[in-house]
N, C-alpha and C positions, 0 to 999 in steps of 0.2 A: 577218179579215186584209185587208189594201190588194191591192188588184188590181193585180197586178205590170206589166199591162200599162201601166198611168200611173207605175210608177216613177219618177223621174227626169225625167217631163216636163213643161213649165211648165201651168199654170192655163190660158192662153190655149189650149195644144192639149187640154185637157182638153173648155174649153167647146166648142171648132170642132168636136170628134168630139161632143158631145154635142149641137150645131147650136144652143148658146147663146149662143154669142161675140159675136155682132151686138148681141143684144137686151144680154147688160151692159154694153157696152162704152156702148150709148147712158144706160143708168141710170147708170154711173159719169159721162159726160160733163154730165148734167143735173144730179146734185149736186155736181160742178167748180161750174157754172156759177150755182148756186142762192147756193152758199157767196162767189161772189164778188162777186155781187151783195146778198148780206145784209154782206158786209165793206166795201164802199164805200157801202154805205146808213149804215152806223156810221161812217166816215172823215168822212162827210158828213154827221152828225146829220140822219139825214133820215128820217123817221117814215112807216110804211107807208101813211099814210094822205094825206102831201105825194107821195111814190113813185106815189101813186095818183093823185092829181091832175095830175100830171107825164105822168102816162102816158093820160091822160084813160078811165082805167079803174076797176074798183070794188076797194075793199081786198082782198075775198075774192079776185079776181083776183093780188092782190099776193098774201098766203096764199098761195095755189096756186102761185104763180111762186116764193115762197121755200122750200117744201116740196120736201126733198129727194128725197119719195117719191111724188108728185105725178108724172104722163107727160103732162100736158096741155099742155105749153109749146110754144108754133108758133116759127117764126121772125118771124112779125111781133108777137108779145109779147118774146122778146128784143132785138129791135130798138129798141124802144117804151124796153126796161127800161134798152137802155144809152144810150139819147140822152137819157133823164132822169137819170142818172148822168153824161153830159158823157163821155160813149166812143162806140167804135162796135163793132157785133156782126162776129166775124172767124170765118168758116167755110170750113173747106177739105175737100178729100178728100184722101186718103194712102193 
């Protein structure tokens, strides 16, 4: 039976009590970010391997940036990812 003490309360207090919240909330932000960058590499017919050039980096590199499941991504690999896309990378705190 469901432990009444989480009845009724969101997912986000769930992981904060269970001192998980941070760490998903960063793997949901990196497959955002993986998924929109594989969407405008497609807008853009642009092959992982031009991506890669663009970025002056290796495909496997590119691999790993579009793996959703992948935690290797720095901010100066998205930075890289979106100025080869023709964007720029937007990071705030909240």
């Amino acid at each position: 039976m469901m432990n009444e003490k989480h009845l009724g309360s969101s997912l986000d207090d769930f992981l904060a009590e269970d001192g998980r919240l941070a760490e998903a909330e960063a793997v949901a932000a990196k497959r955002v970010l993986a998924f929109q960058i594989a969407g405008l590499m497609a807008e853009q017919k642009l092959s992982k391997a031009e991506m890669a050039r663009r970025m002056s980096t290796s495909r496997a590199a590119v691999d790993r940036l579009l793996d959703a499941n992948a935690e290797s991504a720095t901010l100066a690999t998205l930075e890289k990812a979106a100025a080869a896309l023709g964007r720029r990378l937007h990071v705030a705190l909240v």
